[in-house]
N, C-alpha and C positions, 0 to 999 in steps of 0.2 A: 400513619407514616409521616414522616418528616421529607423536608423540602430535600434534603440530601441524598434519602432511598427513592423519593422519585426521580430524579436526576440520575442516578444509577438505574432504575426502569428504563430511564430515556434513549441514554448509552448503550443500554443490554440489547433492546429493540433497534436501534438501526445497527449495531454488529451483527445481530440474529441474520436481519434483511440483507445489510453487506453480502456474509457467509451463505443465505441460503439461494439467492441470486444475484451471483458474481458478472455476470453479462451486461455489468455499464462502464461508462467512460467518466472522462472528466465532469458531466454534468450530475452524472450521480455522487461523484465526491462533494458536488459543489451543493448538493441535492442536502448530501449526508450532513455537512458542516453545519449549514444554514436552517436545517431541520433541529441538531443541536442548540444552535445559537435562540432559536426561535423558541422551542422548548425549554429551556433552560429558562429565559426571560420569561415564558408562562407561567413555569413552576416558581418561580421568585413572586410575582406578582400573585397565584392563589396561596404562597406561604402567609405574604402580607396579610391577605386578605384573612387569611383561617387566624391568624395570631392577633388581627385585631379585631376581631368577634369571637375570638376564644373557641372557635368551632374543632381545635382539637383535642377538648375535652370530652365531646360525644364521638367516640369509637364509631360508631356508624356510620354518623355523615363524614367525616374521617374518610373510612374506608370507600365509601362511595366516591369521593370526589377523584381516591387512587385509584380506584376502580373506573372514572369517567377519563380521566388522564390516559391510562393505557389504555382505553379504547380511541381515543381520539390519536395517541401513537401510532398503534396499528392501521386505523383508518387512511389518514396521513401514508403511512410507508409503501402500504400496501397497493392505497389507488392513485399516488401521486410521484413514488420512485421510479428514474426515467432508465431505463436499459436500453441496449445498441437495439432493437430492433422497434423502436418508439411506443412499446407497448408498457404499462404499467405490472406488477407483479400479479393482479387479483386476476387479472383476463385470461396469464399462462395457465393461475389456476382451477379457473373457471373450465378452459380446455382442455382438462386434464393430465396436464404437462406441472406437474408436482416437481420440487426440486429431489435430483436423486445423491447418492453420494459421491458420486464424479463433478456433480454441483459443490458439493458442500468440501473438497479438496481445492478445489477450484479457487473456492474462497476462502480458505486457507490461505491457497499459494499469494492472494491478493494480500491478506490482512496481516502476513508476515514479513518479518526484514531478512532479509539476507548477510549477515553480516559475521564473518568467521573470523572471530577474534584471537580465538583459540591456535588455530593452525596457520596463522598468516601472521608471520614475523619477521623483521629484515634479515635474516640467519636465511632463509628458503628461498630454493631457486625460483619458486613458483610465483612469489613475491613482484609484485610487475613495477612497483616505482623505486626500488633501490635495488635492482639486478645487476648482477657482475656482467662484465663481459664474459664471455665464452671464453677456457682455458686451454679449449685444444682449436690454437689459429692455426690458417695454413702455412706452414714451411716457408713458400716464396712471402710472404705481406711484407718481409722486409728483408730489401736487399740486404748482404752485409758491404760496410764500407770497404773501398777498395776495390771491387768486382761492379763490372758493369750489371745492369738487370739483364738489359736482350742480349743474346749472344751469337745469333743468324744476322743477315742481314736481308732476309725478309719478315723482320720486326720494324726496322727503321725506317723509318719516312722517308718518302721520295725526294729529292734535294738534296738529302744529306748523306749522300755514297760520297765515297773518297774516289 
């Protein structure tokens, strides 16, 4: 494997982790990034290295080193991704709290946009930053000229009886 498909291992592995436990906060995003950033700079660094001792000509050791890579992924995701309730992922599964498919919606709902292109156009009243005003105002919002508004004189202000 090429430095490319392990870098898509690396990706695959912490969306897996995302999706199959959704139960963290900003420090798991920050968790997620920097587990990237960090991974990626590993796999750069054994591409180097496999390219300048030619080591991905032997298929084997090849495969072993993407074989040592995704276990050091999952090791990583598994005992060191921080969830709200401060515990790593391996321990929920250690107590046999396995993630279920209310889990795995869950993180769905996380790892998806929201974003309705489709049905949301300045033409629709549902549209919230270029909305009409309402077309049916009340009768009275404006006087017409020539007629006073109040027509009692328990409308008008105290002072100003004739």
């Amino acid at each position: 494997m090429n430095g490319w498909q392990r870098f898509g291992l690396l990706i695959l592995g912490c969306v897996i982790t995302a999706l199959l436990f959704p139960d963290f906060e900003a420090p798991g995003w920050s968790f997620l990034l920097f587990m990237i950033l960090g991974g990626t700079a590993a796999i750069l660094v054994l591409s180097v290295i496999s390219n300048m001792f030619a080591i991905y000509r032997f298929e084997t050791l090849n495969k072993l080193i993407t074989l040592i890579i995704i276990g050091v992924i999952a090791y990583i995701l598994l005992w060191y991704f921080p969830l709200t309730n401060y515990k790593a992922p391996i321990y929920q599964i250690q107590a046999g709290r396995n993630p279920t498919q209310n889990d795995i919606k869950r993180g769905l709902k996380r790892l998806t946009f929201n974003f309705d292109f489709v049905h949301r156009n300045v033409h629709r009243d549902e549209n919230y930053s270029n909305q009409e005003l309402k077309k049916n105002k009340p009768k009275d919002a404006k006087a017409p000229a020539g007629k006073p508004r109040h027509t009692t004189n328990e409308n008008i202000p105290i002072g100003l009886d004739e």
